[in-house]
C-alpha positions in Angstrom: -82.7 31.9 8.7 -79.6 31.6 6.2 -76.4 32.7 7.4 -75.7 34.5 4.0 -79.3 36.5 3.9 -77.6 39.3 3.8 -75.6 38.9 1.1 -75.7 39.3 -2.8 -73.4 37.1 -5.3 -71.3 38.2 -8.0 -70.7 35.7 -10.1 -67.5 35.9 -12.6 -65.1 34.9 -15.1 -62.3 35.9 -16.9 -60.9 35.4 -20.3 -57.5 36.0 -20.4 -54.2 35.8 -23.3 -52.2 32.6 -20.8 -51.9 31.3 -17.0 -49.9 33.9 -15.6 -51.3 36.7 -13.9 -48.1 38.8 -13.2 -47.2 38.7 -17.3 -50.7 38.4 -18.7 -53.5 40.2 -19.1 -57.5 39.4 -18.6 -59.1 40.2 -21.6 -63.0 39.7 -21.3 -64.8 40.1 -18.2 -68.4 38.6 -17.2 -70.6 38.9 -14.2 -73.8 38.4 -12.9 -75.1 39.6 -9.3 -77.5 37.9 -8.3 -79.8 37.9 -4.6 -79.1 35.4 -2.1 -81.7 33.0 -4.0 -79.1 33.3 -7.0 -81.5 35.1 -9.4 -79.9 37.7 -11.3 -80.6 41.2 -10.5 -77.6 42.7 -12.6 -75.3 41.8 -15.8 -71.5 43.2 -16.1 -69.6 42.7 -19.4 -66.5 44.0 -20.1 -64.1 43.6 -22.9 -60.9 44.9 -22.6 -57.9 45.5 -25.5 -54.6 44.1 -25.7 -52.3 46.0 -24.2 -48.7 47.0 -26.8 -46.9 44.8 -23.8 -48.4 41.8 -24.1 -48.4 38.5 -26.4 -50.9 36.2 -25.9 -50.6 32.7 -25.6 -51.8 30.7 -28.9 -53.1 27.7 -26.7 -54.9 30.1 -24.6 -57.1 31.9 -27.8 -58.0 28.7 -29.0 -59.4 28.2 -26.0 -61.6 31.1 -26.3 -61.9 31.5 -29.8 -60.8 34.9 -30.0 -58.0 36.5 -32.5 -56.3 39.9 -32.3 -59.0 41.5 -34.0 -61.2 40.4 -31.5 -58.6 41.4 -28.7 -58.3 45.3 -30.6 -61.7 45.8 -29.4 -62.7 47.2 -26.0 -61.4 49.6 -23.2 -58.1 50.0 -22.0 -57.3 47.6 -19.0 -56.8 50.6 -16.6 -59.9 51.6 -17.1 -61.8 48.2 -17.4 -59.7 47.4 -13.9 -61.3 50.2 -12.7 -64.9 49.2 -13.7 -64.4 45.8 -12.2 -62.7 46.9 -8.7 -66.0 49.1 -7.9 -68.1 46.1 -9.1 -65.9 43.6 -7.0 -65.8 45.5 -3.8 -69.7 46.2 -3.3 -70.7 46.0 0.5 -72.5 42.4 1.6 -71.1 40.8 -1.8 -69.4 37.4 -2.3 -67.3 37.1 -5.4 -67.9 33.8 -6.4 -66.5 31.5 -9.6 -65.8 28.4 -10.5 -62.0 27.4 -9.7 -61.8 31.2 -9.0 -59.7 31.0 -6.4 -56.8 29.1 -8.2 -56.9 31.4 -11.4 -59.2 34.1 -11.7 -58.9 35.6 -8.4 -55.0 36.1 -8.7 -55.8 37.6 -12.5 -57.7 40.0 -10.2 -55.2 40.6 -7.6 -52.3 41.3 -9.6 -54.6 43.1 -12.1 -55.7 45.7 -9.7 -52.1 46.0 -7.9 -50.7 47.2 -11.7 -53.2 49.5 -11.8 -52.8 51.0 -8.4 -55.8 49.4 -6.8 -56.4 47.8 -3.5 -55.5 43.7 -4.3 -57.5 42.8 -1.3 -60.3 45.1 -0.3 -62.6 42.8 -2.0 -62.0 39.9 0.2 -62.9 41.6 3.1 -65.1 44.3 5.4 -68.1 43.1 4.6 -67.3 40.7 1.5 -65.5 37.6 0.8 -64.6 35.8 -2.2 -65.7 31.7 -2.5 -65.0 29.3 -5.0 -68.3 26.4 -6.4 -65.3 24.3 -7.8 -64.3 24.0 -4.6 -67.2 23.1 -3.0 -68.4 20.8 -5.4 -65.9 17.8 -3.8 -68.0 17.7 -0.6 -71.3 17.2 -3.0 -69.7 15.1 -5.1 -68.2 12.5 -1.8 -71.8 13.5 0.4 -74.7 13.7 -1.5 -74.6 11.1 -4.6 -78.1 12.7 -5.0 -80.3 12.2 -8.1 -80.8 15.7 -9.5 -77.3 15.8 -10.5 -75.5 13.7 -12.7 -71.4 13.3 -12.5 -70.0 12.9 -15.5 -67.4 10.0 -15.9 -65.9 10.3 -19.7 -63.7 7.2 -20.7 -65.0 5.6 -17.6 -63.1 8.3 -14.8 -64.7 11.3 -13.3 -64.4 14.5 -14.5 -65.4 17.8 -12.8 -65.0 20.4 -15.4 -67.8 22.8 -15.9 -68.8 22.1 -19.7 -69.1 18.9 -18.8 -71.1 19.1 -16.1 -73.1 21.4 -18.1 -73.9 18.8 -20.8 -74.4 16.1 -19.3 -77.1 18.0 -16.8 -78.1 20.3 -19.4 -77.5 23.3 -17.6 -77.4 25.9 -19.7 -77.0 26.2 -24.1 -74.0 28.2 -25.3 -70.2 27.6 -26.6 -67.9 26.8 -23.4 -65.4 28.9 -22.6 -67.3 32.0 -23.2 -66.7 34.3 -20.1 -70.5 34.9 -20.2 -71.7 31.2 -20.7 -69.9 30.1 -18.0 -71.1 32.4 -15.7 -74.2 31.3 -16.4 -73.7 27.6 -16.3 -72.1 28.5 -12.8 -75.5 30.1 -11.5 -76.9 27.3 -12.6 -75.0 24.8 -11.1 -75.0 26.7 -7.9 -78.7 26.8 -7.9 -79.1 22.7 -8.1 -76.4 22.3 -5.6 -78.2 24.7 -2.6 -81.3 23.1 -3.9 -79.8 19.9 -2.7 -78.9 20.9 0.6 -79.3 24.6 1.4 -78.0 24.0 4.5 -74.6 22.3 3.3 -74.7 25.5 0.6 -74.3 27.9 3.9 -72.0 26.0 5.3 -69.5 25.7 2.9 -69.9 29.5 1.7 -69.4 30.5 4.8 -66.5 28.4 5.8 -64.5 31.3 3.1 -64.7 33.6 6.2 -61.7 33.3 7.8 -63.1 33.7 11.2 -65.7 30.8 10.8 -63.2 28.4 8.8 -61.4 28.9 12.1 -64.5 28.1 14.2 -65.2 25.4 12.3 -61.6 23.8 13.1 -61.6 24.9 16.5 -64.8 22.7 17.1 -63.0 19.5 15.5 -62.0 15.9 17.7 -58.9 16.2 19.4 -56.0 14.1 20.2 -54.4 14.3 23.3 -50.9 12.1 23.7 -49.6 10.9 27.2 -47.5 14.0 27.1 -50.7 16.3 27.4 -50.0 17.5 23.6 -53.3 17.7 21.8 -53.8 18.0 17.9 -57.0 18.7 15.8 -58.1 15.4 13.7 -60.0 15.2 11.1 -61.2 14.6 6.9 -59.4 16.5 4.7 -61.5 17.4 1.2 -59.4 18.8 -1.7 -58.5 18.4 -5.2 -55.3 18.2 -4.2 -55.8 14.7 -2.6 -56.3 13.6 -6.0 -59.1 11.1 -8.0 -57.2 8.0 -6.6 -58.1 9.0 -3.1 -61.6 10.2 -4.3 -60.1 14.0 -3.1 -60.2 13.1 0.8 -58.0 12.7 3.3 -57.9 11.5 6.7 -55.0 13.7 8.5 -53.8 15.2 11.9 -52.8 19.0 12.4 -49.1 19.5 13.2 -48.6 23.1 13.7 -49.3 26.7 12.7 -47.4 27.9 10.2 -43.9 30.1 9.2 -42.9 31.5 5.8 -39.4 32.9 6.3 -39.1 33.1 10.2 -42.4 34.7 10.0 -46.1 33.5 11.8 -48.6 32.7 9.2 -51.6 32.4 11.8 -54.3 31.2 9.7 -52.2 28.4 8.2 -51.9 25.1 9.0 -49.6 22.7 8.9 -51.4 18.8 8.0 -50.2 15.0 7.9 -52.1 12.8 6.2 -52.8 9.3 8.1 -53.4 7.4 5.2 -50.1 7.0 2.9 -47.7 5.1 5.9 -48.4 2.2 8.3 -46.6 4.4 11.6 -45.7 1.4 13.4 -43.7 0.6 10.3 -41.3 3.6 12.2 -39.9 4.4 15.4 -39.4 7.6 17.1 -36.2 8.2 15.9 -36.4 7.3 11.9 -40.1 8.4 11.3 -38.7 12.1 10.3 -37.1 11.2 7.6 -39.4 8.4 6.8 -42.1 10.9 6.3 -42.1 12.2 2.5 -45.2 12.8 1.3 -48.5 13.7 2.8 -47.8 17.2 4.3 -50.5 19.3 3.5 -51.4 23.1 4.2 -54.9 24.8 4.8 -55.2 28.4 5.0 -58.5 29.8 6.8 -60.8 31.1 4.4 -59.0 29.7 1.4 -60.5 26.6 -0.4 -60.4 23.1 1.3 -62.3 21.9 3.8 -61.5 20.0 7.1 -64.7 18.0 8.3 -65.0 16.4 11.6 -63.4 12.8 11.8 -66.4 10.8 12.7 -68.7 8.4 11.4 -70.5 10.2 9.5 -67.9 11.8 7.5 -65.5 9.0 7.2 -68.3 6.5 5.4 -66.6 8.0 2.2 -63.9 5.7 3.2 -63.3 2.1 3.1 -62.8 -0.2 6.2 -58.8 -0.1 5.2 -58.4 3.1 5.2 -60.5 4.2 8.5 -58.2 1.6 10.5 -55.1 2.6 8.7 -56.3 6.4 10.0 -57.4 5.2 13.9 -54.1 2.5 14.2 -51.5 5.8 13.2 -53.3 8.5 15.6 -52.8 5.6 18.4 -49.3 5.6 17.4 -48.9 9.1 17.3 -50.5 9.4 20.7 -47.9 7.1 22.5 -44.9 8.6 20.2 -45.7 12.6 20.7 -42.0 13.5 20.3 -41.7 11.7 16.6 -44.2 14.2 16.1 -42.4 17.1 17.3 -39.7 16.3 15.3 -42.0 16.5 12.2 -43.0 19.4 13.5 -39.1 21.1 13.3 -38.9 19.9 10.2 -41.6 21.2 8.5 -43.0 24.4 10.4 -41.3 26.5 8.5 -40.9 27.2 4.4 -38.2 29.5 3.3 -39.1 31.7 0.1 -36.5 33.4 -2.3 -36.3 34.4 -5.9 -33.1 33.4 -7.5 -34.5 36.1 -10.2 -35.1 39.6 -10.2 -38.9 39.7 -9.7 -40.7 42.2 -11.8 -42.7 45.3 -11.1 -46.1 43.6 -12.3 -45.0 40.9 -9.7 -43.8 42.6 -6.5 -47.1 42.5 -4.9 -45.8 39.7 -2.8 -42.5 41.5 -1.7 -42.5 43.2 1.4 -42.2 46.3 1.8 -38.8 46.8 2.1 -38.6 45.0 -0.7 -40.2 47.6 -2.9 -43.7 45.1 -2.8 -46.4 44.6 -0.7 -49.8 46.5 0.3 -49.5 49.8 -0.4 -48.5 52.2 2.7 -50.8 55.4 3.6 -48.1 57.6 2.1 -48.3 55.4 -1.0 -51.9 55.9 -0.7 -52.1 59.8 -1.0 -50.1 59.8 -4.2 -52.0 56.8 -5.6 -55.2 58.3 -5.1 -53.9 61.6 -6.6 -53.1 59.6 -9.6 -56.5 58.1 -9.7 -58.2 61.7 -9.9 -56.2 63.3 -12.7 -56.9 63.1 -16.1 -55.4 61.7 -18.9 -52.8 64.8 -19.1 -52.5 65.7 -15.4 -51.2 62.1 -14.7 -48.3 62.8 -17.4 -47.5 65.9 -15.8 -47.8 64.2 -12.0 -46.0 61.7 -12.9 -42.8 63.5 -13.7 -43.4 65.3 -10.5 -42.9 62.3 -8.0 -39.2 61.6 -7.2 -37.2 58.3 -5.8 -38.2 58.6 -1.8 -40.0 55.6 -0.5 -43.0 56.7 -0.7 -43.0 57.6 -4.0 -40.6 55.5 -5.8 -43.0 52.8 -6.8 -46.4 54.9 -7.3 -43.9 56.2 -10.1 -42.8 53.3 -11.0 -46.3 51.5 -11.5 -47.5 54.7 -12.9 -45.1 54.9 -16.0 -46.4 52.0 -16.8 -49.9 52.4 -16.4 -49.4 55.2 -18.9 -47.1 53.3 -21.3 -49.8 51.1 -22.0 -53.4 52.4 -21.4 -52.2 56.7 -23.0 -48.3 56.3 -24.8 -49.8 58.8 -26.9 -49.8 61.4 -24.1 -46.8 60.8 -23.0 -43.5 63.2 -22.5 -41.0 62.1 -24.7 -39.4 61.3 -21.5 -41.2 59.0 -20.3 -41.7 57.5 -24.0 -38.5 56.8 -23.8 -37.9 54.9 -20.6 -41.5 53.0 -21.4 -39.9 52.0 -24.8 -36.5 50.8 -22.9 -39.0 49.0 -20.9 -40.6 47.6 -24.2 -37.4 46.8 -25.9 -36.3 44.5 -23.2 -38.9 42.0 -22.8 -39.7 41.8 -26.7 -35.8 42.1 -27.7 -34.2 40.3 -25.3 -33.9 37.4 -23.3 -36.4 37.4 -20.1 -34.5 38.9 -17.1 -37.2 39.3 -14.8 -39.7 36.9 -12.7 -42.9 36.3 -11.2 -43.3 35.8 -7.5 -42.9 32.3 -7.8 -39.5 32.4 -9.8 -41.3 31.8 -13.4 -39.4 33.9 -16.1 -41.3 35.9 -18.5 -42.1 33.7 -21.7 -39.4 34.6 -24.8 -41.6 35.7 -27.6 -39.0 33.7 -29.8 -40.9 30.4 -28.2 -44.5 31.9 -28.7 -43.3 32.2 -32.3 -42.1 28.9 -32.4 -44.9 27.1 -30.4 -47.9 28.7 -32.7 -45.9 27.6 -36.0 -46.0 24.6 -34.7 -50.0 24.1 -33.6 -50.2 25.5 -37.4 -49.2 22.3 -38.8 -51.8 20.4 -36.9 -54.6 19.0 -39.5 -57.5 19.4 -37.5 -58.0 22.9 -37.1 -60.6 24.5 -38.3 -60.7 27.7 -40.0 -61.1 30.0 -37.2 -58.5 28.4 -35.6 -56.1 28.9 -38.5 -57.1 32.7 -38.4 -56.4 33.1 -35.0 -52.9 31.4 -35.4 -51.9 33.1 -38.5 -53.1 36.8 -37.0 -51.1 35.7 -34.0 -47.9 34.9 -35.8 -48.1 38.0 -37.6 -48.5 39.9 -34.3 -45.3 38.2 -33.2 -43.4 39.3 -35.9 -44.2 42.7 -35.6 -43.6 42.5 -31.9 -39.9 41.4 -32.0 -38.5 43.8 -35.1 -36.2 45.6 -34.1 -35.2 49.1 -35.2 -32.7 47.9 -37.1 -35.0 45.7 -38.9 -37.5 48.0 -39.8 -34.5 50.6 -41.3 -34.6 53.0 -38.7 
């Protein structure tokens, strides 16, 4: 019986106005459930306006072909978030995409955080989230079978889903269409379980924390003449790169720390194919070492297969005996790598910036960030259950104490830019303050990884400039010059407009 019976998929994809999910926004929403044989037993489709905050990026609508007319039709995002948490969080569901995990996922996070949802409720009790870009490596390195063709344009492989799509004929429609691509997904996913169903619930499963840690728990061991031992094995990411056809023989080091703090289900990797060991000695091979640490969280993408025969064919003869002479090493110079160890455990974290509201999730909380306490919880659910007028009213109820402070906070904005409307002219005010700084002024704030919000001065500048280009085509002008409009309007000041 499959491990994943049990389970229904939701496949999804976004649509959104740039790459960053603290400062923008998704804007169409697609996805399919399907049973655990992938046929489709439900559609979701949601388009969702453009909120008076937010400038989209020009490279990112001609992408997906849509202007600001396009982008002034829909619902509000606080309630199309809201749609898309209840869909997200269904019991014995996995939320599955393609390269979901590195983009859509965190457009999803940080998208229900801003709108006072849970950020992680639908990773867990009962569902997970998994990613078929991801998993496609272990296909692509293991099972060169013939009812899928790779697709090597100008001679060097590519794993982008149109193209996989055309050249296996997966499914008609115009890429980059939230709904296509869900589509194409399903279908991809289908040929792939087809191929080896049992590969299928292995890999799916391994985005389970708890298994992904079974799974590494079961791996070969080194043990050194000191009685140290360390997991060994093949190490499949996209992160490894074409050039190493995305594998990696390597060596666990440690768990690891994020600012003094445990980080149990990460760990800490050394790849044993980028230095020749006996090249170092105990005492230089620290600092020799400066490249080739790599991280794996349990449950997150990557995979670590067992270092055997069988999963190190992918490798040439160089390479395997590269791998076998630098764990012998290692096993008669364990102290060079506790040393490696001390050096790399832990990773210190700060913001030389102010991080934003949209981007505190992150933060701990005493920080202002972070998952939302119970007290937090009462006064976010009491939000949740007003309408449109009783949140105003609420809002201006809640004071500055902990608990309240950033329910407040979150919830002026909320209102700012899904109801300004039906707002006090108080809190018009301090939302238009809040409006007036990141259209009017240089960016002040952050995200979470110290990336400052875009100046709309060099949106301006940067869609003036794909203007010029000769091949667009006429949509494509449309959307540029709608854009560059939009711009304008955005950064007027008062003074500007004679006020």
């Amino acid at each position: 019986m499959s491990l994943l019976k049990k389970y229904r998929y939701i496949f999804y994809d976004l649509e959104t106005t740039g790459q960053n999910p603290c400062f923008d926004q998704v804007v169409r929403f697609a996805a399919k459930e399907t049973d655990a044989n992938l046929e489709i037993i439900n559609h979701y489709n949601i388009s969702i306006k453009l909120r008076n905050d937010i400038i989209p990026h020009p490279k990112a609508l001609l992408v997906n072909k849509l202007d600001i007319d396009d982008l002034n039709e829909g619902i509000s995002e606080y309630e199309a978030f809201s749609q898309i948490h209840k869909i997200m969080n269904q019991s014995n569901t996995i939320n599955i995409g393609y390269n979901s995990l590195s983009f859509d996922d965190k457009f999803l996070r940080f998208g229900f955080y801003r709108n006072l949802l849970d950020p992680y409720t639908h990773q867990y009790n009962q569902k997970f989230r998994a990613d078929l870009y991801k998993m496609i490596f272990i296909y692509y390195l293991y099972k060169q079978d013939e009812s899928i063709i790779w697709p090597t344009p100008n001679n060097r492989l590519s794993l982008k889903l149109e193209e996989i799509n055309t050249i296996n004929h997966l499914y008609d429609g115009m890429s980059h269409d939230a709904e296509v691509d869900v589509y194409v997904t399903i279908e991809l996913a289908k040929k792939l379980k087809s191929i080896d169903n049992k590969m299928w619930d292995y890999l799916v499963s391994s985005f389970i924390a708890d298994n992904d840690l079974q799974y590494f728990n079961k791996l070969n061991t080194l043990t050194c003449i000191d009685d140290s031992t360390y997991k060994i094995g093949v190490f499949i990411s996209n992160k490894n790169g074409l050039q190493s056809n995305y594998a990696s023989p390597v060596i666990e080091l440690c768990t690891a720390y994020e600012n003094g703090s445990i980080r149990k289900k990460k760990k800490k990797l050394l790849r044993l194919d980028n230095y020749v060991f006996e090249d170092f000695n105990e005492n230089n091979f620290t600092e020799k070492i400066e490249k080739g640490i790599l991280s794996k969280t349990f449950g997150e993408p990557n995979f670590i297969l067992p270092f055997s025969d069988k999963y190190l064919r992918i490798f040439n003869e160089h390479i395997v005996g590269l791998a076998k002479s630098n764990l012998s090493w290692i096993k008669h110079h364990p102290d060079a790598i506790k040393k490696l160890i001390e050096k790399y455990q832990n990773i210190d974290y700060c913001n030389e910036n102010s991080i934003d509201l949209d981007a505190s999730l992150y933060q701990s909380n005493t920080e202002g960030g972070g998952w939302f306490t119970k007290e937090e919880q009462l006064y976010r659910e009491k939000f949740h259950h007003a309408n449109a007028m009783e949140k105003v009213n609420y809002v201006l109820k809640l004071n500055d104490s902990k608990a309240q402070a950033r329910i407040k906070k979150i919830a002026i904005r909320i209102l700012g830019r899904n109801y300004f409307d039906s707002l006090s002219a108080e809190l018009k005010d301090e939302y238009t303050r809040y409006l007036n700084m990141i259209f009017h002024k240089e960016p002040t704030t952050s995200d979470f990884s110290d990336n400052m919000r875009t100046n709309p001065n060099l949106l301006l500048k940067e869609t003036r400039e794909l203007s010029k280009k000769l091949d667009l085509s006429t949509k494509d002008k449309n959307i540029l010059e709608q854009l560059e409009d939009m711009i304008l309007l955005k950064i007027k000041t008062q003074q500007d407009l004679g006020f």
